[in-house]
MIKOL-788922 format. One record per atom (N, C-alpha, C): x, y, z; atom name; residue number from 1; residue in three letters. Coordinates in steps of 0.02 Angstrom, whole numbers. Each point is the difference from the previous one (the first is absolute). Layout:
X|Y|Z|CA|NUM|ALA
...
***
This chain:
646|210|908|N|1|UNK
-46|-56|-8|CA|1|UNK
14|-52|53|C|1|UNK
-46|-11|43|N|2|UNK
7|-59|29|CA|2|UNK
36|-63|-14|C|2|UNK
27|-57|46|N|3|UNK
29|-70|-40|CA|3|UNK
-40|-36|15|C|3|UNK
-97|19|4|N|4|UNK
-54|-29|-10|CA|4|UNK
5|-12|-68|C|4|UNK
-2|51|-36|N|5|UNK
-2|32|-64|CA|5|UNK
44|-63|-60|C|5|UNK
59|9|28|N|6|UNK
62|-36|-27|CA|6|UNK
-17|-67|-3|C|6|UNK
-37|-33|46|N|7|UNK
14|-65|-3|CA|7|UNK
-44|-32|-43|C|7|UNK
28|-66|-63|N|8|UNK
-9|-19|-46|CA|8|UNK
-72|-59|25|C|8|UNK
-56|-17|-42|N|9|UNK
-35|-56|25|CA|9|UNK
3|-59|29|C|9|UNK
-9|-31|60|N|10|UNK
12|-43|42|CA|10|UNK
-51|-63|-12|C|10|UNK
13|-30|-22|N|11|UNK
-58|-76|18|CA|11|UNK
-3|-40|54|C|11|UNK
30|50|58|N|12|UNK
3|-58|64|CA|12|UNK
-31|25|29|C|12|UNK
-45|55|-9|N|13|UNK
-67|35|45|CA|13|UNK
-42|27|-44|C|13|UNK
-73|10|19|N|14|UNK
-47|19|-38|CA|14|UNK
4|78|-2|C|14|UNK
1|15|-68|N|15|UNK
26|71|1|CA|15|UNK
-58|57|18|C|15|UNK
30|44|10|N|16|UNK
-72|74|34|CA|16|UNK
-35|7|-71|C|16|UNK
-71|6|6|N|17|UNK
-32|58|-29|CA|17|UNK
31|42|-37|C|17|UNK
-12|25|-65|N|18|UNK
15|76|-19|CA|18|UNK
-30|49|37|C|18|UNK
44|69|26|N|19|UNK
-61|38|38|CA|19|UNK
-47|26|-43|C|19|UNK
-51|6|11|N|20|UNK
-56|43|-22|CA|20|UNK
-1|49|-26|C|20|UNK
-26|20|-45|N|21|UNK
5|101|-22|CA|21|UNK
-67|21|-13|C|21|UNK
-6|50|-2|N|22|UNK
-71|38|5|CA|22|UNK
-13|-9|-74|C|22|UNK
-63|-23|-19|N|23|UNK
3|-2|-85|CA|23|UNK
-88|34|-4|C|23|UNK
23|48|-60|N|24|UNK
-54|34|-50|CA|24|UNK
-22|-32|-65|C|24|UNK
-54|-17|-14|N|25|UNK
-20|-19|-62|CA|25|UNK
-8|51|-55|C|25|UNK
37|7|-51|N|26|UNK
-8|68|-40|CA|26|UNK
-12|-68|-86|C|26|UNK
-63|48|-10|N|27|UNK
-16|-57|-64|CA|27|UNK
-16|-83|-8|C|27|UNK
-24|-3|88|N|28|UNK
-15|-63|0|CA|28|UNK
84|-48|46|C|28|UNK
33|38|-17|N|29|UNK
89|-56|19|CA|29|UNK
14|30|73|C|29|UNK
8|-43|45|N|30|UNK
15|32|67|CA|30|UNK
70|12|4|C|30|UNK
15|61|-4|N|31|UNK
100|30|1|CA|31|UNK
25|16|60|C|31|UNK
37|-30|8|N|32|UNK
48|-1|76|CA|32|UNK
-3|62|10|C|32|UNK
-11|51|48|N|33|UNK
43|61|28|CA|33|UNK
59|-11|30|C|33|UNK
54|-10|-44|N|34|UNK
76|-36|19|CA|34|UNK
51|64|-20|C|34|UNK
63|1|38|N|35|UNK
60|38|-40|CA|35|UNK
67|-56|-2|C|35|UNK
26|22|-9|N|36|UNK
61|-41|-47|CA|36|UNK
35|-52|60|C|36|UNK
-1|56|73|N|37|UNK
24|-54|63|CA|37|UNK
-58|-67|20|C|37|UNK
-69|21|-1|N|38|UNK
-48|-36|15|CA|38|UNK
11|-45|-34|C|38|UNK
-23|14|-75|N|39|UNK
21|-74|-41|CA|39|UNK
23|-19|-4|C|39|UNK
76|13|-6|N|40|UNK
63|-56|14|CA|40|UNK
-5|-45|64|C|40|UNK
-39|32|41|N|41|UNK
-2|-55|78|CA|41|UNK
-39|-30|-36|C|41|UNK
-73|16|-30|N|42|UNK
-49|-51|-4|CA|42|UNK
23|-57|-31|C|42|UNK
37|28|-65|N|43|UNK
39|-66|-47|CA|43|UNK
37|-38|36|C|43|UNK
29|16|13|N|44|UNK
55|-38|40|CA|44|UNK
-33|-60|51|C|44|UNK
-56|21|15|N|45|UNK
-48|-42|43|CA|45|UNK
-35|-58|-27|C|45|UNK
-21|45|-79|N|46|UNK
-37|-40|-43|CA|46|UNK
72|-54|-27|C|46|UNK
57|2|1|N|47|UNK
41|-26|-25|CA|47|UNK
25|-55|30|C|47|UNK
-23|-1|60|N|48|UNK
2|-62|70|CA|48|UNK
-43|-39|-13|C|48|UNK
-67|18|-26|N|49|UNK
-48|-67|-1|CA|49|UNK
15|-55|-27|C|49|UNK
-19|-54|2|N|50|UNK
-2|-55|-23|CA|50|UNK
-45|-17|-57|C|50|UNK
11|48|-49|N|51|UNK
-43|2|-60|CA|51|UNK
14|38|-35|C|51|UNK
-18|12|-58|N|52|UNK
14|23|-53|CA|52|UNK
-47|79|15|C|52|UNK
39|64|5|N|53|UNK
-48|72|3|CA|53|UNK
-16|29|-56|C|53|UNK
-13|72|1|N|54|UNK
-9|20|-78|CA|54|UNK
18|95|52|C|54|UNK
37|28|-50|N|55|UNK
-7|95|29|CA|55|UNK
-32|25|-81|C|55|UNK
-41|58|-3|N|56|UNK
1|38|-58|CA|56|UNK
-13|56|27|C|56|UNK
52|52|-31|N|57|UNK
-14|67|-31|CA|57|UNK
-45|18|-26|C|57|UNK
-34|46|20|N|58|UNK
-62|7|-53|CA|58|UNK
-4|73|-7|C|58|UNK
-7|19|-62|N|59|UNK
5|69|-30|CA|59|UNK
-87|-14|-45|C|59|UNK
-17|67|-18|N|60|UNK
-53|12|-30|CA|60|UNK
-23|-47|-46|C|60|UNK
42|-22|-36|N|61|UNK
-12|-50|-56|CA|61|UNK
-18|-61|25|C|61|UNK
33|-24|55|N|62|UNK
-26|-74|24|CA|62|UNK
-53|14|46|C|62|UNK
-8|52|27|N|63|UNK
-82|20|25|CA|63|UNK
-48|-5|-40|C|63|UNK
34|46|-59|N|64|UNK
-65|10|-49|CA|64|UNK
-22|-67|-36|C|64|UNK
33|-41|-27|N|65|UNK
25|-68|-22|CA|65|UNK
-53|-34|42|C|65|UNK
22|-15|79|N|66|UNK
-45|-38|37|CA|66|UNK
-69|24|12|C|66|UNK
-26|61|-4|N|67|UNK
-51|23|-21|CA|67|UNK
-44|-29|-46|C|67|UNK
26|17|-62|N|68|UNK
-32|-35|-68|CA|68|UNK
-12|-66|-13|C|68|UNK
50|-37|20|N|69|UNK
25|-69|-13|CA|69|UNK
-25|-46|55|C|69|UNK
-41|-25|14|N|70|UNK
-42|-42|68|CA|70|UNK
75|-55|10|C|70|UNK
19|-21|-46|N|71|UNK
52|-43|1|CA|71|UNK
45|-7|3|C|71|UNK
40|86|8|N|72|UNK
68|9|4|CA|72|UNK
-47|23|94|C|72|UNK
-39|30|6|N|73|UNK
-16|16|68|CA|73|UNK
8|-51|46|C|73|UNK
-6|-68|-21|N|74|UNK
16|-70|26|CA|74|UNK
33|-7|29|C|74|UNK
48|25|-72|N|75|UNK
94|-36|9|CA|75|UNK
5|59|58|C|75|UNK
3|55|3|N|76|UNK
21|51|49|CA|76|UNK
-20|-33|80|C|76|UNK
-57|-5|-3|N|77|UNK
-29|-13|69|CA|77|UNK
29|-58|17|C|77|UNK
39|-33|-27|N|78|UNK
36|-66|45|CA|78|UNK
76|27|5|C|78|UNK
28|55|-5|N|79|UNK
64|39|32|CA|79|UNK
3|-4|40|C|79|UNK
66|-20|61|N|80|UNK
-19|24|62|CA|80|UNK
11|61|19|C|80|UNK
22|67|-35|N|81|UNK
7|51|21|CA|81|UNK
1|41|-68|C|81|UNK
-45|31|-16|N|82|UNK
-10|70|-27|CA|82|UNK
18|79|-8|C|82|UNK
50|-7|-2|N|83|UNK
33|79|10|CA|83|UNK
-18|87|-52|C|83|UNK
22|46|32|N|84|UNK
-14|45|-36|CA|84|UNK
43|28|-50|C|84|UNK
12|-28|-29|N|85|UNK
48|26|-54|CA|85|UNK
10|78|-49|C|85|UNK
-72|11|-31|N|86|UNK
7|70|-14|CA|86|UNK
-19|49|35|C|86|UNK
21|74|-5|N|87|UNK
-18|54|23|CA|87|UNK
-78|31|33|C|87|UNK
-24|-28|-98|N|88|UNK
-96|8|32|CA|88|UNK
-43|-53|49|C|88|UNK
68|-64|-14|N|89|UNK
-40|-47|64|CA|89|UNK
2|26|64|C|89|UNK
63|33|33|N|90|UNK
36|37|53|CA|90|UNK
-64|43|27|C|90|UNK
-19|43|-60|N|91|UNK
-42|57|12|CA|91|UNK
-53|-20|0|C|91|UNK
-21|-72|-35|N|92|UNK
-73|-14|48|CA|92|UNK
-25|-32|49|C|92|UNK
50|-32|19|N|93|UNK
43|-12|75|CA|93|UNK
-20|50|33|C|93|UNK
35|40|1|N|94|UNK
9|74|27|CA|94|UNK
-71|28|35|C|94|UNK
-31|5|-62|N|95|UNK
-63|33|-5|CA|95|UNK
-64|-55|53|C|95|UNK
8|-37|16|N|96|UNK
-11|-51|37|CA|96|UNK
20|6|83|C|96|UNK
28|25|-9|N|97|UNK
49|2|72|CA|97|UNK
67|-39|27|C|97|UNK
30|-41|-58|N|98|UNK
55|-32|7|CA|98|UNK
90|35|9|C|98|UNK
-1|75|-21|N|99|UNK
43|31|27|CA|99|UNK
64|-27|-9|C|99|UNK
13|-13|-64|N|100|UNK
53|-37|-26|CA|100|UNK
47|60|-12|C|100|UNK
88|-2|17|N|101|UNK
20|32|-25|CA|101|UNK
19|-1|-69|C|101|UNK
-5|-64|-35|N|102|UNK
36|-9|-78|CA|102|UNK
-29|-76|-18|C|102|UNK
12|8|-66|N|103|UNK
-29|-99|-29|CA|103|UNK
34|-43|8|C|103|UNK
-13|-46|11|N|104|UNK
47|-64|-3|CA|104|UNK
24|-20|-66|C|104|UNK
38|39|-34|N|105|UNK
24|-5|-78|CA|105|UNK
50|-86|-10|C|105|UNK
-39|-29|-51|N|106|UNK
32|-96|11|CA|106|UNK
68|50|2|C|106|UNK
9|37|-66|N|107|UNK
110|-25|-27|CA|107|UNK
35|22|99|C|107|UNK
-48|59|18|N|108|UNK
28|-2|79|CA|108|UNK
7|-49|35|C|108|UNK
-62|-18|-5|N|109|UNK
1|-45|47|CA|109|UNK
44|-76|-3|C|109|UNK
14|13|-42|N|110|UNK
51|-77|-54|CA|110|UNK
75|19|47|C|110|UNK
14|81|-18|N|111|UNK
56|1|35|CA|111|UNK
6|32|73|C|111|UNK
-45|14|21|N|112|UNK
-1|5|83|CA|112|UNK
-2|-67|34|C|112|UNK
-35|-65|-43|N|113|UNK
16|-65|25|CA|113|UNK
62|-26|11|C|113|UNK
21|3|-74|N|114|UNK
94|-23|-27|CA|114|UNK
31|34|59|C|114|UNK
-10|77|6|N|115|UNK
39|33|54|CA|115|UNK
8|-55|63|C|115|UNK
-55|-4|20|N|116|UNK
-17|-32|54|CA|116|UNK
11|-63|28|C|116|UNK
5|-38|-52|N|117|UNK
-2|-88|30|CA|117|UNK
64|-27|-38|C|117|UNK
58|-11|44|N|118|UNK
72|-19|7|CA|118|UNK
-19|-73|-20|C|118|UNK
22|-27|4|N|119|UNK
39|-75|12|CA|119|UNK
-38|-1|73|C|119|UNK
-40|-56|14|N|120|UNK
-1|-50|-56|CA|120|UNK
-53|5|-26|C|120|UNK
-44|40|2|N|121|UNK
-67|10|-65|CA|121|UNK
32|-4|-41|C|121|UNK
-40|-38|-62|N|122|UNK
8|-34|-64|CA|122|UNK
-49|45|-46|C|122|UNK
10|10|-54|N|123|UNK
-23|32|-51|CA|123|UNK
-9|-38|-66|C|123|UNK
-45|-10|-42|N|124|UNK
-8|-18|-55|CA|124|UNK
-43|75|-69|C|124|UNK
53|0|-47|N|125|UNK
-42|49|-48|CA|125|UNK
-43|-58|-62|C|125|UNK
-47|26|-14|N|126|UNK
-51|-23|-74|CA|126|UNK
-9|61|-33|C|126|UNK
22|-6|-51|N|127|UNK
-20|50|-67|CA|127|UNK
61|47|-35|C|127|UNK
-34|23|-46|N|128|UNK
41|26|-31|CA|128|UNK
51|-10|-58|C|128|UNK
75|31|5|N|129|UNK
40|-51|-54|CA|129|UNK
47|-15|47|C|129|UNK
53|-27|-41|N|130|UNK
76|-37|31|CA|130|UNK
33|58|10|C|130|UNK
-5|54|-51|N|131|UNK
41|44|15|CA|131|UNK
-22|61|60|C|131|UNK
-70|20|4|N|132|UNK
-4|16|59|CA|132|UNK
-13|-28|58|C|132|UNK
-8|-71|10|N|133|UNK
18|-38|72|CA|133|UNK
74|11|14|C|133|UNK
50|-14|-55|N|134|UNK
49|0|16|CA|134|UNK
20|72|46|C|134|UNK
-37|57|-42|N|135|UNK
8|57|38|CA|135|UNK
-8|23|52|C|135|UNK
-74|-38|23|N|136|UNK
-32|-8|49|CA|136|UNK
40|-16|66|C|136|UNK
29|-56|-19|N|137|UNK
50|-38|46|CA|137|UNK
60|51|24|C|137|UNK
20|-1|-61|N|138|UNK
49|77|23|CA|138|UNK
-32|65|49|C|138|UNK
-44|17|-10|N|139|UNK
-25|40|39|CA|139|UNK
-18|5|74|C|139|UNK
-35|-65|-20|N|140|UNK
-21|-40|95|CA|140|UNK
72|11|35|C|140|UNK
46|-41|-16|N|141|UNK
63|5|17|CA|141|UNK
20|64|32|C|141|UNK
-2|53|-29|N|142|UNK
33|66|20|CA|142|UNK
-62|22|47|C|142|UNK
-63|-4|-4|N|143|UNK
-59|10|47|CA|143|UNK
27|-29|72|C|143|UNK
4|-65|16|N|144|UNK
32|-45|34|CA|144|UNK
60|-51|-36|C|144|UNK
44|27|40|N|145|UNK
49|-51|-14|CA|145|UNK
-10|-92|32|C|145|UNK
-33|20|42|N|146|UNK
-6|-70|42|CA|146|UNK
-66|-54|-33|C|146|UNK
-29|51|-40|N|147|UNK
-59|-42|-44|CA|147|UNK
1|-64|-12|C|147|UNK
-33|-57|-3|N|148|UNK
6|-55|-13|CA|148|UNK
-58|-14|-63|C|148|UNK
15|-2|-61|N|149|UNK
-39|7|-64|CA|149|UNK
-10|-92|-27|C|149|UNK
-30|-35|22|N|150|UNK
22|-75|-25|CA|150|UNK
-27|-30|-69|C|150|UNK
-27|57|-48|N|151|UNK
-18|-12|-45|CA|151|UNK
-42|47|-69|C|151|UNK
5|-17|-33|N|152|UNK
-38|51|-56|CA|152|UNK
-21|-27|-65|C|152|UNK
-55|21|-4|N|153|UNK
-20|-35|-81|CA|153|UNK
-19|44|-55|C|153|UNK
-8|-3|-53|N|154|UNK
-29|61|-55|CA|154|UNK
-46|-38|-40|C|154|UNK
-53|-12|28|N|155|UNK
-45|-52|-48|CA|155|UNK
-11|17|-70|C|155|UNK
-14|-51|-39|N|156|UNK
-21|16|-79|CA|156|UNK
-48|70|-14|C|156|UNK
5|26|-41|N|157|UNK
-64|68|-20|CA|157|UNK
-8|-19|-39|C|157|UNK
-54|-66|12|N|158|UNK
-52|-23|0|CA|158|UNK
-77|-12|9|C|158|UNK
-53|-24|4|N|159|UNK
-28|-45|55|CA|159|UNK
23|-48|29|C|159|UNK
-3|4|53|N|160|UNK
55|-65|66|CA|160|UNK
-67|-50|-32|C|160|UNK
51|-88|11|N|161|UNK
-50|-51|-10|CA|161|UNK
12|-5|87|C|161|UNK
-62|-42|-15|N|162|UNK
1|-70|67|CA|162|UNK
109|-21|31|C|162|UNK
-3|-27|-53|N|163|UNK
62|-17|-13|CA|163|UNK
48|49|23|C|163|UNK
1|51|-14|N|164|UNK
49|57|19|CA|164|UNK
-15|3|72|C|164|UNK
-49|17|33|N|165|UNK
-9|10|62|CA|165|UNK
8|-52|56|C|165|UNK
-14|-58|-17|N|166|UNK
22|-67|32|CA|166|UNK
83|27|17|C|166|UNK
29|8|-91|N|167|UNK
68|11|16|CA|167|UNK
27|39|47|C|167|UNK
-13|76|1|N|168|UNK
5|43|54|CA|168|UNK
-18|-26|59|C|168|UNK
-43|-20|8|N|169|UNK
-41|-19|71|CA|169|UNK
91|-53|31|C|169|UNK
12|-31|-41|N|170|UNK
63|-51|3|CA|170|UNK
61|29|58|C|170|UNK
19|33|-72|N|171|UNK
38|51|4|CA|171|UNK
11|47|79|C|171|UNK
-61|29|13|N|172|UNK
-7|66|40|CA|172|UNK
-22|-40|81|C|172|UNK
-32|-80|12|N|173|UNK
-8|-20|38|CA|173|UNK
80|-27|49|C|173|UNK
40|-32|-65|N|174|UNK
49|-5|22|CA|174|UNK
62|48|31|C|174|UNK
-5|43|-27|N|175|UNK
29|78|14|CA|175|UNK
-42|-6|73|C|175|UNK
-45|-1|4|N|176|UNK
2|22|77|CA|176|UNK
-7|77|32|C|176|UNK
-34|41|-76|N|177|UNK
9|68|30|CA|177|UNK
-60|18|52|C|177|UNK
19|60|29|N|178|UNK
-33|27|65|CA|178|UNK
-41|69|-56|C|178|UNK
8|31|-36|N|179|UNK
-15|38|-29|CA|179|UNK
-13|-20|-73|C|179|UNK
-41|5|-40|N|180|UNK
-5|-13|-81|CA|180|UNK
-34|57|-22|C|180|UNK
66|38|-43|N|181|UNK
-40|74|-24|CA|181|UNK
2|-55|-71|C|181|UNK
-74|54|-32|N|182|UNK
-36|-26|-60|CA|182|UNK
-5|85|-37|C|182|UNK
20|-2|-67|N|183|UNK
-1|44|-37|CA|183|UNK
-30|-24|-54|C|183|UNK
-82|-15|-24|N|184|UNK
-10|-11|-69|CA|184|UNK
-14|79|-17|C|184|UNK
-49|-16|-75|N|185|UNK
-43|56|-12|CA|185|UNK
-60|7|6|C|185|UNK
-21|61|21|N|186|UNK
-80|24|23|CA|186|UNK
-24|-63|42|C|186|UNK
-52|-14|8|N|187|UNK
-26|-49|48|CA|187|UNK
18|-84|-4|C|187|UNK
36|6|-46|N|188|UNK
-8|-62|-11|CA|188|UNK
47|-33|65|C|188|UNK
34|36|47|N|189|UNK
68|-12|34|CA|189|UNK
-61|-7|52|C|189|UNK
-34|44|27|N|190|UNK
-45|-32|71|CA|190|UNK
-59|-69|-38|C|190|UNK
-21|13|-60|N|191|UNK
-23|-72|2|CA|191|UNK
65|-61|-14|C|191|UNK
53|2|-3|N|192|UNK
41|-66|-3|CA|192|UNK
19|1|60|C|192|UNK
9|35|59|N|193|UNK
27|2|54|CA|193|UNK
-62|-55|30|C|193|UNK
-67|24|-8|N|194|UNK
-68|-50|17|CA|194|UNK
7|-56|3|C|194|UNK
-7|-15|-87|N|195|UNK
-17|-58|-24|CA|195|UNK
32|-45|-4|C|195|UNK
77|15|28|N|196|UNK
56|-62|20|CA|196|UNK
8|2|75|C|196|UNK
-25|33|34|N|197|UNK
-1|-2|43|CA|197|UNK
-6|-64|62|C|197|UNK
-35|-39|-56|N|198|UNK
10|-104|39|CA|198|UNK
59|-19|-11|C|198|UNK
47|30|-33|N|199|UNK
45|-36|-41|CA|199|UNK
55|-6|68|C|199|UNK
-7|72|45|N|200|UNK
59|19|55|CA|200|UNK
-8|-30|71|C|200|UNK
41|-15|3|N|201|UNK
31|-13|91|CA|201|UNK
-25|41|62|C|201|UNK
50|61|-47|N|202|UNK
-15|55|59|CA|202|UNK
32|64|-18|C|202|UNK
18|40|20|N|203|UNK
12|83|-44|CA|203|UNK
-16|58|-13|C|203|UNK
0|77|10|N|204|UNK
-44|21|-22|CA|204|UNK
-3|18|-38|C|204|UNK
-54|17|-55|N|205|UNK
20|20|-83|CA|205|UNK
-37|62|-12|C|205|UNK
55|47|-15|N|206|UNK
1|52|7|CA|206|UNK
-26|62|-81|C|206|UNK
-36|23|-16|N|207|UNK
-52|21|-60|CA|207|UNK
70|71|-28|C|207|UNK
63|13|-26|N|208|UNK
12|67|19|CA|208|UNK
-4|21|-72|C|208|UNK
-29|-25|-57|N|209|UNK
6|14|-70|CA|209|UNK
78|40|-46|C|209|UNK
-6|72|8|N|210|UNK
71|25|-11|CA|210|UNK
61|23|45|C|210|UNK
12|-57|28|N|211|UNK
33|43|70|CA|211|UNK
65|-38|-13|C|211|UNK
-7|-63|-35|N|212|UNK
59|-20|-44|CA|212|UNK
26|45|-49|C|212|UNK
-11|16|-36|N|213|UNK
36|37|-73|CA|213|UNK
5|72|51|C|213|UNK
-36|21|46|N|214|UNK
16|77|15|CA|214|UNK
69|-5|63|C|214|UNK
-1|-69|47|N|215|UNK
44|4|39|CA|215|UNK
71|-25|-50|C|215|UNK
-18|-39|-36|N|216|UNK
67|-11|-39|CA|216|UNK
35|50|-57|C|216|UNK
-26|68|6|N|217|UNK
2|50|-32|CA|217|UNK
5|6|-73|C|217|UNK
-46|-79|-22|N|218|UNK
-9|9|-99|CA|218|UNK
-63|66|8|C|218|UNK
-47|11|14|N|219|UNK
-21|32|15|CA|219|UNK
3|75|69|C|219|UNK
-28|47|-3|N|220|UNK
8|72|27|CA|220|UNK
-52|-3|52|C|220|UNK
5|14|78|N|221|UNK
-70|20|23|CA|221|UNK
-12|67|-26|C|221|UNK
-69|15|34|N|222|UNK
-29|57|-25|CA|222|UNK
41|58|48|C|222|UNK
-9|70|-14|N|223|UNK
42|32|66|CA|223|UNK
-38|-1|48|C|223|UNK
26|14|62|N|224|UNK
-38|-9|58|CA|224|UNK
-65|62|-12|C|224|UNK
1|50|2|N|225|UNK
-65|43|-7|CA|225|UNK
-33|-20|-54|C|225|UNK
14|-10|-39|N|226|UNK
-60|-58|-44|CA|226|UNK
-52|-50|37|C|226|UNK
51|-36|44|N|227|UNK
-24|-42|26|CA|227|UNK
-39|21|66|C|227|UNK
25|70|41|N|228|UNK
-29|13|53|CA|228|UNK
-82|5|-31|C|228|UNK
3|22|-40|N|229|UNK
-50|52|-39|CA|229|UNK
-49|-63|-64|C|229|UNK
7|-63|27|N|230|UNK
-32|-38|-28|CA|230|UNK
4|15|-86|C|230|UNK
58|8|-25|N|231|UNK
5|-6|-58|CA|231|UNK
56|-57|-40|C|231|UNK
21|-41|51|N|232|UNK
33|-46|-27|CA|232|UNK
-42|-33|-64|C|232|UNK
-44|5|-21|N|233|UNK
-29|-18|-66|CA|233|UNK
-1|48|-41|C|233|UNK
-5|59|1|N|234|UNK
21|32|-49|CA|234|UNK
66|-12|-16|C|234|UNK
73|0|29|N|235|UNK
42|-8|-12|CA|235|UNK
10|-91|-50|C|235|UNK
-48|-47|26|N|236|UNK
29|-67|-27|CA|236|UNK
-20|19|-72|C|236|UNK
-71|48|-6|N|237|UNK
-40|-9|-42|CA|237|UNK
51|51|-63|C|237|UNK
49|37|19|N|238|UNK
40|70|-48|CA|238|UNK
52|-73|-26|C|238|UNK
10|-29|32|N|239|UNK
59|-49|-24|CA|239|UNK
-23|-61|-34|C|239|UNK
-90|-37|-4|N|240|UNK
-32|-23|-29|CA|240|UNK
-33|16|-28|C|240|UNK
-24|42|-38|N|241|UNK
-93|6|-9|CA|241|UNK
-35|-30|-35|C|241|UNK
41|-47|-67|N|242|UNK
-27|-36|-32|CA|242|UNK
-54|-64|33|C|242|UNK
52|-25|73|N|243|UNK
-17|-47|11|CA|243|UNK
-43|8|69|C|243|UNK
7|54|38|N|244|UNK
-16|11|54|CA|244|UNK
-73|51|-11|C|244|UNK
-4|27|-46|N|245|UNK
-60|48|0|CA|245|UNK
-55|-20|15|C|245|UNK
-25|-44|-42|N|246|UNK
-54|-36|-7|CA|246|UNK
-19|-46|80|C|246|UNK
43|6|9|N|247|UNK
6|-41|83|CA|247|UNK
-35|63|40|C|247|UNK
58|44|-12|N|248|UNK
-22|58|76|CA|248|UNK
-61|32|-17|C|248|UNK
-39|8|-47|N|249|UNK
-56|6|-11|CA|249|UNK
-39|-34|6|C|249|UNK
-12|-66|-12|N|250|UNK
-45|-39|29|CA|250|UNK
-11|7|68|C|250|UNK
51|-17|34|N|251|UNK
11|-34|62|CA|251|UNK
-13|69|66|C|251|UNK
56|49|-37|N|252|UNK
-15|66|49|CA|252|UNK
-56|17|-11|C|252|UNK
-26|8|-54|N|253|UNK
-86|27|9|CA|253|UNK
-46|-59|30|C|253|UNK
3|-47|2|N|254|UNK
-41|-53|36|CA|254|UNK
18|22|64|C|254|UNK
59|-14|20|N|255|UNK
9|31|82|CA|255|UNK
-36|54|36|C|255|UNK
-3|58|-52|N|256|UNK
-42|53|29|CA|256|UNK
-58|-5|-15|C|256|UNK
-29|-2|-36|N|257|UNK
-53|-34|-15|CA|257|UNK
-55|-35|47|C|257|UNK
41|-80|17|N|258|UNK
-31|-16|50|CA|258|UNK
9|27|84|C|258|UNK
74|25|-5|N|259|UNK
9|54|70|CA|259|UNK
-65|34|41|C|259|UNK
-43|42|-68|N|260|UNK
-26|42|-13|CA|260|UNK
-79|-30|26|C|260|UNK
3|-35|-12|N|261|UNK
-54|-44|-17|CA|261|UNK
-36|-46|71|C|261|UNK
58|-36|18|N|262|UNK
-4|-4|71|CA|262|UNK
-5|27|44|C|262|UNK
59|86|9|N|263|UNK
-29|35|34|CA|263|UNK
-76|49|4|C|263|UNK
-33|-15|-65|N|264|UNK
-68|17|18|CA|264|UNK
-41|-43|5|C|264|UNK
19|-70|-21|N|265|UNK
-44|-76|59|CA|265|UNK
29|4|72|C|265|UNK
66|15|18|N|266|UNK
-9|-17|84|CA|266|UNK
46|-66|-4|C|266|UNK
31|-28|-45|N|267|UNK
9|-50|-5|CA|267|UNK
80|-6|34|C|267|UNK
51|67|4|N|268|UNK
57|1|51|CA|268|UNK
-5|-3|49|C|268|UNK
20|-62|10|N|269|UNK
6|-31|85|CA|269|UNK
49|-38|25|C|269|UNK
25|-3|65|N|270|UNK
30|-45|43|CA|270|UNK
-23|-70|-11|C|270|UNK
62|-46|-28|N|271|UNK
-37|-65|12|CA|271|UNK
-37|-32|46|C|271|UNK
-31|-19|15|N|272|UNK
-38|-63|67|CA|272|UNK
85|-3|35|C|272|UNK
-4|22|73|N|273|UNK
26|-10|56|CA|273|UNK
77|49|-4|C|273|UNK
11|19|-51|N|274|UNK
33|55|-24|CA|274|UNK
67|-26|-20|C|274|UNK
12|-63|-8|N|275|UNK
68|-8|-23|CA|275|UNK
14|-43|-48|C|275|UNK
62|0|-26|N|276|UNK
20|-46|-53|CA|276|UNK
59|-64|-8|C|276|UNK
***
């Protein structure tokens, strides 16, 4: 890695641009054609600005989600970077001409970052519990020893008030992090990443949902051929089904569905000027 790469945000010069990536609109959401090295540069770029960023993962469900939902499609379209997170996103990527070798999976991409950014990148975690941040922490650690983690919270499982988020906003401004991974549940983690989004300085806030509980090993990833083979949901779904079924049915059949649907409107395309 370059010691372009390495070096932490500067306020004594106006920082570069994120570079560009070729982006496909699949279901309406324009998705980076990114792999795990690309995006870590891009973040890292987005992590220099002088403002508050946004990254999301996006797997079928938050496609399908922004599909249906005019209003979660909102919250999405003010991300600054859109990634491909599941398998069938990859493959309609693919099918497009984007020639991806693999997805940009968040819990990866959580720790190909950690791998990556020493001291003095700053890190902040949101979500989860005490006992798996704590784990969390432990983990980063052995990922990189040189990690610099300056903070962590486990908000109420709750609804956050006003009040709560002011607090965080407190909290996480003063920390000073260069990175803010966010772990709620289901969407509600890219709309709070949004909608506090006045609240921040500067940072980028990062969408990775379970990449906490799976890197802190309370939870199992799926095996890798599961996952080559776009079945990491069958696997969450053998270890949930009570709670997860009803999800992957909705959401995966909406995906294909409208997949399906678009490709006999014409509607898969290259964004306007081709990038993201």
């Amino acid at each position: 890695m370059s010691s372009g790469q390495n070096q932490r945000p500067s306020t004594s010069a106006e920082p570069a641009p994120p570079p560009p990536f070729t982006a496909i609109k699949i279901l309406g959401t324009a998705v980076a054609c990114a792999t795990y090295e690309s995006a870590l540069e891009n973040i890292q770029s987005l992590a220099r600005q002088p403002r508050p960023t946004a990254v999301c993962p996006a797997n079928t469900h938050i496609l399908a989600q922004a599909r249906r939902d005019p209003d979660f499609s909102r919250v999405l379209s003010r991300f600054d970077l859109v990634l491909p997170d599941g398998m069938p996103v990859v493959w309609t990527l693919n099918r497009c001409g984007a020639r991806l070798p693999d997805r940009v999976y968040g819990p990866y991409l959580m720790r190909h970052t950690l791998r990556n950014t020493p001291r003095p990148w700053r890190h902040f975690f949101f979500g989860d519990t005490e006992e798996c941040l704590a784990a969390l922490r432990r983990a980063a650690a052995q990922l990189q020893p040189e990690i610099e983690i300056v903070g962590a919270i486990s908000p109420p499982f709750r609804p956050l008030t006003d009040e709560d988020d002011a607090s965080f906003a407190e909290i996480i401004n003063r920390a000073a992090p260069d990175f803010v991974w966010v772990a709620l549940p289901g969407v509600r983690m890219e709309r709070w990443i949004i909608a506090n989004q006045r609240r921040y300085r500067r940072g980028v806030f990062l969408a990775v949902g379970d990449a906490f509980s799976l890197l802190s090993g309370v939870r199992p990833f799926a095996p890798t051929w599961m996952q080559r083979m776009g079945l990491t949901w069958l696997f969450r779904l053998w270890s949930e089904p009570l709670r997860l079924g009803p999800r992957y049915l909705r959401y995966n059949s909406s995906f294909l569905f409208y997949l399906v649907w678009d490709g006999l409107c014409g509607r898969m395309f290259k964004n306007p000027g081709g990038t993201a």
